[in-house]
C-alpha angles and dihedrals in degrees: 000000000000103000092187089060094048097043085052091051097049095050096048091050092055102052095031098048104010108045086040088060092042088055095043080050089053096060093037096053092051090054095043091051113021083099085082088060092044092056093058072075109009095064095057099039088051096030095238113174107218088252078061101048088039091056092046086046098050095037092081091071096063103063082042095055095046097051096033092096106046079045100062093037085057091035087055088039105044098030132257097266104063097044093037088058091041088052094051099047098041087048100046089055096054104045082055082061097061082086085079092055104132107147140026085256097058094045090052091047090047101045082047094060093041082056095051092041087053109046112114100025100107094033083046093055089046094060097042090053080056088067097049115026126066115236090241090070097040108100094050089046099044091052082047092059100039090042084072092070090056086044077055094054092038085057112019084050094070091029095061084047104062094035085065093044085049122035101040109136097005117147088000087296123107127238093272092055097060092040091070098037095057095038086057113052088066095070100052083051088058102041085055087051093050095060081052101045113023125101116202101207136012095237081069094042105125089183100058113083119235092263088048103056082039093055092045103045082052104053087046093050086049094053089050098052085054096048116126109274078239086067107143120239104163127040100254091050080072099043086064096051118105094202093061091052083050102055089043088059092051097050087042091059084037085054100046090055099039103054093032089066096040099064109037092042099089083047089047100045079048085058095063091070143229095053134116141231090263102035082052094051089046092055089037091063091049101080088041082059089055097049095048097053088044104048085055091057089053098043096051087045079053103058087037104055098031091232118125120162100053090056092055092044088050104052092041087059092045082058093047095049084042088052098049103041087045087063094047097045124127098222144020093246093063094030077060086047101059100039076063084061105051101050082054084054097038110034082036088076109048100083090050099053101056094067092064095071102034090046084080105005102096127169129346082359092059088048099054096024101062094030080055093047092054102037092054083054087051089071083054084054078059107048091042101065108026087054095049076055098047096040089045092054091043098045105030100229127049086241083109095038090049091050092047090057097053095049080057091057090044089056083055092058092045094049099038087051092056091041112115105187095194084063090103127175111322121244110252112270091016106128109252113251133203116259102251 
């Protein structure tokens, strides 16, 4: 084998494909989160209780769950460029919107359509990665791409921050305001740059030498010839695979915790007291640059050893301890600590994960299987955040929300560590057995 070859594509593939998406997931996870920044103002100008901020957060997963699938059939229909493209520029005009917000009814209706505008985008991403990438890299390149929600959270997290120190009451519009419609301007850009850039399959990529598409289509093919014989080719293969099912319930637990951490930490970290919008958008930033560092270690372990679903069991176990004694914890410097802890457990994970379901979904499968993995964990993005609300309204501190969300990340290790992933779909009248 030509290692040269192999070293050029790779690297072509990672700047070309994998630091574009990235890109493209940086300015979809600001516009996914940066609520939780709003409401540091928001809250208090429109007099939402935080049941009421939880709700409108979590709201938006459930238009994404419910569309997530129909996105990803006409993405893998139609081809990544043009509803990728459709996805960036729908999204990036309504979280501009989010300037108009006035009443809880508004903020529901408009964290319902960015739901809706949005759905498809990451398990589109996953399957077009599938094309392109051989199953060997993906791991690495997948951390790479999901680490680029956690690069949006190290620097849209200050950068909230001071939007909301420096443009309150310009132009007659508060912080938060300003704050959405500047984070938003940069998606429809780029949705704009991805009809004029993106390329939907490597047979068609112009920038790729001769070798080099050689080498790739043949390593695909390859991965392809050694996939599982349970292999999915239609959509309700997939429905009868327990992995599948598996794997859902994991991302759902993932999801719960994940989310439910994202949009109440600045609020949390505000909890802490005496600090200000930008020096909470500075800390805030802090546990995202540990996750981000960590879940590229993992990732590349990963990759190197072959061994996947430990890696996602114990990490999932590291965020659970993290959350918990976070809660307990005496202080806010160790509470900060060990929130430190936990997005290094929980976001460490999330690379790794994803190479379980596209190592033996292919085709129509892939399409509806992962889009159906990550839209069931949508209604987890929903329950996340609106119980932490609703707990933290009931109770008076986040101790019992904290706890909660570790008991989530807990339910992923002790799925993922059951979990056989050679336990297929199960032949029609056979008992059903546990994973283990």
């Amino acid at each position: 084998m030509d290692t040269s070859v192999e070293r050029r594509t790779m690297r072509k593939l990672t700047v070309r494909l994998v630091y574009f998406a990235a890109v493209l997931f940086f300015f979809n996870y600001i516009d996914r989160v940066n609520i939780g920044f709003a409401a540091l103002q928001m809250n208090q100008d429109l007099g939402f209780t935080a049941t009421v901020y939880g709700f409108g957060a979590g709201v938006f997963f459930l238009s994404y769950a419910l569309f997530e699938v129909p996105s990803n059939l006409i993405l893998h229909r139609v081809g990544p460029r043009l509803w990728l493209a459709r996805i960036m520029i729908t999204w990036g005009i309504i979280s501009a919107c989010f300037a108009l917000i006035t009443t809880e009814t508004t903020f529901y209706i408009l964290r319902f359509l960015l739901g809706l505008a949005e759905a498809g985008f990451v398990p589109g991403i996953v399957l077009y990665f599938t094309y392109w990438i051989p199953e060997k890299y993906r791991g690495k390149m997948f951390a790479g791409f999901f680490g680029a929600a956690l690069l949006s959270s190290i620097i849209g997290a200050p950068l909230s921050g001071w939007i909301l120190s420096s443009f309150s009451g310009v132009s007659g519009l508060s912080g938060w305001q300003w704050m959405f419609i500047i984070e938003g301007v940069p998606s429809v850009i780029l949705g704009i740059v991805i009809l004029l850039i993106l390329v939907d399959r490597p047979e068609d990529a112009k920038w790729l030498a001769d070798d080099e598409r050689k080498w790739l289509l043949s390593r695909l093919e390859e991965d392809r010839k050694a996939s599982p014989a349970t292999a999915h080719g239609t959509v309700m293969d997939f429905l009868r695979d327990r992995r599948v099912l598996a794997l859902t319930a994991i991302y759902f637990f993932y999801a719960v915790s994940v989310y439910g951490v994202t949009f109440w930490l600045p609020l949390i970290i505000k909890s802490f007291g005496g600090l200000s919008t930008i020096e909470i958008g500075f800390l805030t930033s802090i546990p995202y640059l540990c996750a981000f560092i960590f879940m590229q270690f993992v990732a590349q372990n990963s990759d190197r050893t072959g061994e996947r679903k430990w890696h996602v069991a114990l990490c999932a176990l590291l965020g659970s301890a993290g959350l918990v004694m976070s809660a307990l914890a005496g202080s806010p410097t160790m509470a900060f600590i060990c929130l430190c802890i936990a997005a290094m457990g929980i976001w460490g994970q999330n690379g790794v994960f994803w190479t379980l379901p596209t190592s033996y979904l292919k085709g129509t499968a892939a399409a509806g299987g992962i889009a159906f993995i990550n839209s069931v964990a949508q209604f987890g993005g929903f329950l996340g955040p609106y119980a932490v609300g609703w707990v933290k309204d009931t109770t008076g501190s986040f101790t019992v929300p904290l706890i909660i969300l570790g008991c989530s990340s807990l339910m992923v290790t002790i799925i993922a560590s059951n979990m056989r992933l050679n336990a297929g779909v199960r032949p029609a009248g056979m008992p059903d057995r546990k994973l283990a």
